[in-house]
C-alpha positions as CSV (number, residue, x, y, z in Angstrom):
1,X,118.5,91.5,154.3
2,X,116.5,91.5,157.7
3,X,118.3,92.7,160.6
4,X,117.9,89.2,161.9
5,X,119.2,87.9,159.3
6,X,122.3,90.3,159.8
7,X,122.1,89.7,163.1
8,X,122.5,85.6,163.0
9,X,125.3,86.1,160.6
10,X,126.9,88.2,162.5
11,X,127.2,85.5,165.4
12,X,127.9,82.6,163.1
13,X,131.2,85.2,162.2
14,X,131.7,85.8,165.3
15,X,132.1,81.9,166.4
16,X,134.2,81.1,163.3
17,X,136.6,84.1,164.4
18,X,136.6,83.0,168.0
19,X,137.5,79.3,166.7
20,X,139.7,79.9,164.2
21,X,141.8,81.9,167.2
22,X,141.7,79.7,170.0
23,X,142.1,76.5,167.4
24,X,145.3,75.0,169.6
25,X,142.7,75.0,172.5
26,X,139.5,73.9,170.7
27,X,141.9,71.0,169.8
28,X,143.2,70.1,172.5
29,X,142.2,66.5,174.1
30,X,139.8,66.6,177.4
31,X,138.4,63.8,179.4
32,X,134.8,64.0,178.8
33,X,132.1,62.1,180.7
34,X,129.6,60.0,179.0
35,X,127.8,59.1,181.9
36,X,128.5,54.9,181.6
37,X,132.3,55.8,180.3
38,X,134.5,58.6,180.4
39,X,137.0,59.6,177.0
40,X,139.6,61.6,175.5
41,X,138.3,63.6,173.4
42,X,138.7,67.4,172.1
43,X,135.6,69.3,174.0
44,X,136.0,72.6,171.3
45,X,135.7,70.4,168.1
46,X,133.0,68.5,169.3
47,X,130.8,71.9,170.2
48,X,132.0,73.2,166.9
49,X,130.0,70.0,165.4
50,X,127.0,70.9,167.6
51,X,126.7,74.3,166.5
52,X,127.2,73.5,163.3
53,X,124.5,70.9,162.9
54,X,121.8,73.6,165.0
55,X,122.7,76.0,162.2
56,X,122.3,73.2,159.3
57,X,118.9,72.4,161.0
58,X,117.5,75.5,161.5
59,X,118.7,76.4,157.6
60,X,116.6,73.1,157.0
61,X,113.4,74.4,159.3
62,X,113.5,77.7,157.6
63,X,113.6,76.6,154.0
64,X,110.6,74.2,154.6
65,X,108.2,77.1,156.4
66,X,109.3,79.1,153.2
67,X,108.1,76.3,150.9
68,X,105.4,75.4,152.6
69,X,103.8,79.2,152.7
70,X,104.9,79.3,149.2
71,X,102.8,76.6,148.4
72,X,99.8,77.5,150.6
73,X,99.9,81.2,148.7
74,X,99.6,79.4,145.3
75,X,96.8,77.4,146.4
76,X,95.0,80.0,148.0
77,X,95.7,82.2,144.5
78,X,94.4,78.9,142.5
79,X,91.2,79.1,144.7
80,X,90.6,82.6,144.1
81,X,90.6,82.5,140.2
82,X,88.3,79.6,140.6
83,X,85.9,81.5,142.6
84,X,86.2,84.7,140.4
85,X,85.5,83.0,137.6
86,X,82.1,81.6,139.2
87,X,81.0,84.9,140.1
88,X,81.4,85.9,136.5
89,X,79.6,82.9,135.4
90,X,77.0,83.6,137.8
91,X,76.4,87.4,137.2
92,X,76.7,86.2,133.4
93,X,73.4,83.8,134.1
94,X,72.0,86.5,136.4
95,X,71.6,88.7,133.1
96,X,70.7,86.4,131.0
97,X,67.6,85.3,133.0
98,X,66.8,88.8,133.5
99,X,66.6,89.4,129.9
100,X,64.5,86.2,129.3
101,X,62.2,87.3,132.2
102,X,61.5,91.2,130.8
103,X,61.1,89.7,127.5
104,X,58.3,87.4,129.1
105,X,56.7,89.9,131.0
106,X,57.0,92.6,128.0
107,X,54.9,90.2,125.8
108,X,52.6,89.5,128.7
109,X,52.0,93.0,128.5
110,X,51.2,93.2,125.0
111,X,49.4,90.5,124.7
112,X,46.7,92.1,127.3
113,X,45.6,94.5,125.9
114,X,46.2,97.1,123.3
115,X,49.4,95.8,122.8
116,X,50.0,99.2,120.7
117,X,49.6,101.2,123.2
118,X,51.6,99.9,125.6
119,X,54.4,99.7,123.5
120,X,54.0,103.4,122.3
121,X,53.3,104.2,125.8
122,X,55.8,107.2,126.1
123,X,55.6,107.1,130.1
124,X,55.9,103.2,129.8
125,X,59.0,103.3,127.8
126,X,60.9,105.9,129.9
127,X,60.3,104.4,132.9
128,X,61.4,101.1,131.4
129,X,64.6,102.9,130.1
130,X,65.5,104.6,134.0
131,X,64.8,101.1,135.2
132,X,67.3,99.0,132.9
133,X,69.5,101.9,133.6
134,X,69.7,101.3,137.3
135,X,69.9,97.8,137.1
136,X,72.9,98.1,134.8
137,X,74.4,100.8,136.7
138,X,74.0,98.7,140.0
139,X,75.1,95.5,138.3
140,X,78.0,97.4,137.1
141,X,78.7,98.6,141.1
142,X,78.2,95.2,142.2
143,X,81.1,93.9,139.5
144,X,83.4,96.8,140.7
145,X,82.9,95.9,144.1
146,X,83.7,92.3,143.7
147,X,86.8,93.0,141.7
148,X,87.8,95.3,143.9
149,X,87.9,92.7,146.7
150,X,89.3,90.4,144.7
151,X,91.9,92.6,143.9
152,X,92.7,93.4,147.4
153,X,92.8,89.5,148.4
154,X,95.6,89.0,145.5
155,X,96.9,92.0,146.9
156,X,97.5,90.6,150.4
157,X,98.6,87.3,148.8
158,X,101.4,88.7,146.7
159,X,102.8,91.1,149.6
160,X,102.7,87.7,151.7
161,X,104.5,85.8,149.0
162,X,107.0,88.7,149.2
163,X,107.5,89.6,152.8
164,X,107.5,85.4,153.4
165,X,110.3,85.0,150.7
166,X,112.6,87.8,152.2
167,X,112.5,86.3,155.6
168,X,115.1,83.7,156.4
């Protein structure tokens, strides 16, 4: 528990203590002023009532923040596994129009000219290889990074969900 938490029960024990050892007095009849009227009624008791229906409220108040953040975690989680999975559908169309584009520009190239020799080109071909290499490599980065991110957002999210569902 929180050491507010601790802390308001402590009080709370504290009242009942006090009540249950002054009862004859918290029971005892007063003349109270209504403002319009004046009655008999016991003053103790009826303080009793009002701190007891301040504590019920605030129990109320705190269980529907609780709820309510709980819910606003969820949705924000929900949104995030939508968006993920629209940046993998995205970088998933980002390769395949990159493969669709070499393949156009590699036939572009051998249709030109000696088509052969481009092909068997040695320089041609390694070049092509350390190129698709770096774009893999940096399209690999770029998929670390984002999963990265979006592991530290789901991250923040769940310590959130914790810390706000430990707290009265």
């Amino acid at each position: 528990m929180k050491l507010r938490t601790v802390f308001l029960l402590l009080i709370l024990g504290a009242i009942s203590a006090f009540s249950a050892l002054n009862w004859r007095a918290f029971i005892t009849p007063t003349t109270l002023s209504l403002g319009l009227a004046e009655v008999q009624a016991p003053l103790g008791v009826i303080m009793l009532g009002v701190v007891g229906f301040l504590t019920a409220f605030f129990l109320v108040f705190v269980v529907y923040v609780q709820a309510s953040a709980l819910f606003e975690s969820r949705r924000h989680a929900q949104e995030l596994q939508v968006n993920r999975e629209l940046a993998d559908k995205a970088e998933a169309s980002r390769f395949t129009e990159l493969r669709s584009f070499l393949e156009v520009e590699l036939q572009k190239l051998a249709g030109r000219g000696t088509g052969s020799a481009v092909a068997s080109d040695p320089a041609i071909l390694a070049r092509l290889d350390r190129l698709e290499e770096k774009l893999l490599t940096t399209v690999e980065q770029s998929g670390n990074s984002l999963a990265a991110c979006i592991g530290e957002l789901e991250d923040r999210l769940l310590r959130q969900d914790r810390g706000d569902q430990r707290s009265p």
